[in-house]
N, C-alpha and C positions, 0 to 999 in steps of 0.2 A: 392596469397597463401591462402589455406583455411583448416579451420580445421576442425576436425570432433564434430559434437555435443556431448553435456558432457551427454547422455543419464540418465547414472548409479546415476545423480546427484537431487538429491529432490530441485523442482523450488523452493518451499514455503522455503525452508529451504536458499538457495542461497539469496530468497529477504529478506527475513530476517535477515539474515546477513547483506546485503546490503543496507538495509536502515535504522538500528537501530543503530547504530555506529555514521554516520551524522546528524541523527536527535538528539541523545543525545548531541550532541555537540552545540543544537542551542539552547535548553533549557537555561544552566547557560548564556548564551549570549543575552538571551530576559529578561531573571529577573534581571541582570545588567543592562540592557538598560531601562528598567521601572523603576527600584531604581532610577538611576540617572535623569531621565527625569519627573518621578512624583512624585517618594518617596513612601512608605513602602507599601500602597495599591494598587501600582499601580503592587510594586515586587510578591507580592499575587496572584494579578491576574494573571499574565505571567507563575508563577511557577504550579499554578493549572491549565492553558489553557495547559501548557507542559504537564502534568501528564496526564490531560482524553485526550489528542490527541494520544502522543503516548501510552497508553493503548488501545486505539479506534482501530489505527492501528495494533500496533502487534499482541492483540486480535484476531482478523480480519484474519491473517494470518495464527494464531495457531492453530486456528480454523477450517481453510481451509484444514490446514495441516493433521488435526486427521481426516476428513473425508475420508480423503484416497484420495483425488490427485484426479485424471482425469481418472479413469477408465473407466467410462463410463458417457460419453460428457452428455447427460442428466440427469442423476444425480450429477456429479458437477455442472452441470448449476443449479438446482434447490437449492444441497445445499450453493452456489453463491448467490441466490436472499433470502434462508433464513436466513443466516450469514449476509446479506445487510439488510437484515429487522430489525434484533434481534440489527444493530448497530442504525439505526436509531430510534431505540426505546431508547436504553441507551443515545441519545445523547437529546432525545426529552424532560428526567425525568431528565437530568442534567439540561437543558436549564430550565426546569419548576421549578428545584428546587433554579437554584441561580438569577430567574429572576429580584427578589426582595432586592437581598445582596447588601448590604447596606455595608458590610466590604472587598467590591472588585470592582477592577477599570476592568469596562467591557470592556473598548477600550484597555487595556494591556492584560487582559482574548482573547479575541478576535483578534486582533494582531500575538498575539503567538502563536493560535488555529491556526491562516492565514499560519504564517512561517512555523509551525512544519507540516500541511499537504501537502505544498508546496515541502520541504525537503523530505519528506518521500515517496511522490508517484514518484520527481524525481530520487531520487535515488533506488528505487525500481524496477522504468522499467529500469535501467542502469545496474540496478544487473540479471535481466532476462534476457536482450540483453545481454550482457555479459555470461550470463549462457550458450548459443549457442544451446535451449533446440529448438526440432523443433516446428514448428507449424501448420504443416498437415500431413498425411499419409505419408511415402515413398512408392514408386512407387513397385510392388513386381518384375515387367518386369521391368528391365533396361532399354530396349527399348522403355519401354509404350509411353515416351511424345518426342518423333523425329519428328516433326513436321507433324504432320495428325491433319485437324481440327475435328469437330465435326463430320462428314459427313464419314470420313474416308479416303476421298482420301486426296492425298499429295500436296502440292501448289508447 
């Protein structure tokens, strides 16, 4: 049984849904796990890796979103690699700024940075797949792909 893809449905909008909901849920679960296992600087660091991760990510996605989608495959490709730039630049003035903090436990910063991207890009492509949005042309001949190879003739 198959169904028909959800065209009328904004993808950026479906993953975001789809992965902001599990990834919040991993947050209060890693700054209890650094409480408990190193104590108050460790909960710091976990609660701050959660905040710029998923800010990193949904960012990311809002971003994609206000571009206007997939109109045209070369310009969302380009504004793809410059919403990829502008993040690795935020992540690069984070990293330089707490490199030296002194009042955070980087292995719990870092950890939680691990889970919460882990989380988010699984459930992200689960929320796409899920979306059932296509991901090539349709064919506009019905008949176009009835087995003719390249050549044209029929095997």
């Amino acid at each position: 049984m198959t169904t028909a893809p959800h065209a009328d449905r904004d993808p950026f909008a479906v993953m975001l849904r789809g992965a902001f909901l599990p990834t919040v849920a991993v947050g209060p679960v890693a700054v209890v796990v650094a409480a408990l296992v190193a104590g108050g600087k460790a909960a710091l660091g976990a609660a701050l890796g959660f905040v710029i991760a998923l800010a990193f990510f949904a960012l990311g996605l809002i971003v994609m979103r206000r571009l206007g989608g997939a109109l045209d495959p070369l310009r969302f490709l380009a504004s793809a690699l410059a919403v990829f730039m502008g993040q690795m630049i935020f992540l690069l003035v984070v990293i330089m700024a707490l490199k030296d903090a002194s009042w955070l436990d980087g292995t719990a910063f870092g950890v939680t940075v691990l889970a919460v991207a882990l989380v988010w890009q699984v459930f992200q492509v689960v929320a796409f797949v899920r979306s059932r949005r296509l991901v090539y042309d349709a064919p506009q001949d019905p008949d176009q792909d009835q087995g003719q190879d390249v050549g044209g003739a029929d095997r």
